[in-house]
C-alpha positions in Angstrom: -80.2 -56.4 5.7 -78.9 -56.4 2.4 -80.7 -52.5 2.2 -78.5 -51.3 5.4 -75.1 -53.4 4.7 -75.4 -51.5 1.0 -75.8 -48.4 2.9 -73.3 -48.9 5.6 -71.0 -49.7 2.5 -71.7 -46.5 0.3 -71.3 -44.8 3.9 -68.3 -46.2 4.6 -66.7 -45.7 1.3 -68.0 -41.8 1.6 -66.5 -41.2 4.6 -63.5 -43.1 3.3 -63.7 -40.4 0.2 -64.7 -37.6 2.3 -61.3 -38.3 4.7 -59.1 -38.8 1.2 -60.3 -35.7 0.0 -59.6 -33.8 3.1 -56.1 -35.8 3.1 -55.4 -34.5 -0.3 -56.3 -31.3 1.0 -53.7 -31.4 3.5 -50.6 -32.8 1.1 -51.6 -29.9 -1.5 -51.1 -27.2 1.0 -48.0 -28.8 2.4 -47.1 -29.3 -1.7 -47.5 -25.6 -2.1 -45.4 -24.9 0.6 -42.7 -27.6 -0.2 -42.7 -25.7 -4.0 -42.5 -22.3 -2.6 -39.8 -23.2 -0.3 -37.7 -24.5 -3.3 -38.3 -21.6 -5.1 -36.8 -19.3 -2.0 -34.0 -21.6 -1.9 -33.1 -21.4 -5.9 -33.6 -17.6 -5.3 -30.9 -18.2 -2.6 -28.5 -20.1 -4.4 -28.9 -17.8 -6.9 -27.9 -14.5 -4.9 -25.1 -16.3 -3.4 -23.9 -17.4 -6.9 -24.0 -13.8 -7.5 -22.0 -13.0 -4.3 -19.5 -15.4 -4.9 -18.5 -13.8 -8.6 -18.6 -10.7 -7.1 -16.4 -11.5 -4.5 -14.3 -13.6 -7.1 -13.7 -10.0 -9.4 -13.4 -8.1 -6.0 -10.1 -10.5 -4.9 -9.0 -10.4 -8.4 -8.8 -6.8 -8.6 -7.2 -6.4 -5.0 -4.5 -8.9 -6.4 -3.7 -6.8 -9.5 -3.8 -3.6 -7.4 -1.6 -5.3 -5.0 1.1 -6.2 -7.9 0.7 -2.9 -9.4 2.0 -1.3 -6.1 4.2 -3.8 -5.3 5.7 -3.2 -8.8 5.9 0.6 -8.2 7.4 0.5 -4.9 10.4 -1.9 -6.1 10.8 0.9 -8.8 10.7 3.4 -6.1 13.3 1.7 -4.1 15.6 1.1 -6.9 15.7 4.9 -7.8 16.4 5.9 -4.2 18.8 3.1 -4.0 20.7 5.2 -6.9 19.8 8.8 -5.8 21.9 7.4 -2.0 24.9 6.2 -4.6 24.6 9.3 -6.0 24.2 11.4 -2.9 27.0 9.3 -1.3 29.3 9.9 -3.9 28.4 13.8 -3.8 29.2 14.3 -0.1 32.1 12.4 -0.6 33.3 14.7 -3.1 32.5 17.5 -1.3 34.3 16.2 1.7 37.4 15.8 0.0 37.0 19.6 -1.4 36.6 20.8 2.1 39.5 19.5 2.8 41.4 20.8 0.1 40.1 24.6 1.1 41.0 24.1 4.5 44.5 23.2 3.6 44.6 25.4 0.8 43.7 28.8 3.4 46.0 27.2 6.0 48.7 27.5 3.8 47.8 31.5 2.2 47.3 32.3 6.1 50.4 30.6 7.1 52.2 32.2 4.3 50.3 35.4 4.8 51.3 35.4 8.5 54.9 35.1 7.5 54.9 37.5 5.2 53.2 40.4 8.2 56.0 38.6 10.4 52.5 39.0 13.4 52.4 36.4 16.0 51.0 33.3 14.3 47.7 32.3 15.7 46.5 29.3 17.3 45.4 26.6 14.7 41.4 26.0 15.9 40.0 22.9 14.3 37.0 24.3 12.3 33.9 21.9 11.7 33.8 20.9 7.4 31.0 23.1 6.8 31.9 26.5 8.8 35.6 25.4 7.2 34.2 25.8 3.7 32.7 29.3 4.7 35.9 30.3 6.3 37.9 29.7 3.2 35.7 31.2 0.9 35.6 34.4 3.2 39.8 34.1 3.5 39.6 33.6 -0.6 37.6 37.3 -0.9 39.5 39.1 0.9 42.9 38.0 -0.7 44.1 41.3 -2.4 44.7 39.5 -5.6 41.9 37.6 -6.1 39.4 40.0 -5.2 36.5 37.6 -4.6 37.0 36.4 -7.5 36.6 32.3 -8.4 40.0 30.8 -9.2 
């Protein structure tokens, strides 16, 4: 008995060797796998470090644009913001000289009419800018200006 317990033994402790083998087998494919699946996922991390200073430079660059602009247009604004002053103070000006025309032909055509001793005409209110085209017609055809500036 001694001859078969010594075999079932060295039997036993093959199969035990044949099963830890085949075991071994088993965790080194699944160790494989485990390594390459780290690998994939440093490769990962790694493109989305990359993404992120991308996207990092990308917002950067929009921010700076963004200021840029922002700078330009306040310039803008402040340069119209003079050019209406400006404009304002021009039409103004102009206003007032309209005026002054206006009275200035209504005086050489009431004076004119006075002198002719015709009818006087009706006084027609004339809009500012046909006004200033009126008197500069009335001013040329004064006989002693002659179309001439004052």
């Amino acid at each position: 008995m001694s001859f078969s317990l010594g075999m079932i033994v060295e039997g036993s402790v093959a199969v035990l060797l044949a099963v830890t083998i085949g075991y071994c087998a088993i965790l080194n494919a699944r160790l494989k796998r485990l390594h390459s699946d780290r690998e994939m996922l440093g490769k990962m991390v790694g493109d989305l470090v990359q993404a992120t200073s991308l996207a990092n430079s990308a917002v950067m660059e929009l921010k700076t644009a963004a200021l840029e602009a922002d700078t330009k247009l306040n310039e803008r604004l402040e340069q119209a913001e003079k050019f209406e002053l400006e404009l304002s103070a021009q039409v103004a000006s102009g206003s007032q000289l309209i005026e002054k025309i206006a009275r200035i032909t209504a005086a050489a055509k009431a004076h004119s009419v006075a002198e002719t001793a015709t009818p006087a005409k009706p006084v027609v209110e004339i809009e500012p800018q046909s006004r200033l085209h009126s008197a500069l017609q009335q001013l040329a055809m004064r006989p002693g200006i002659g179309g001439k500036a004052a």
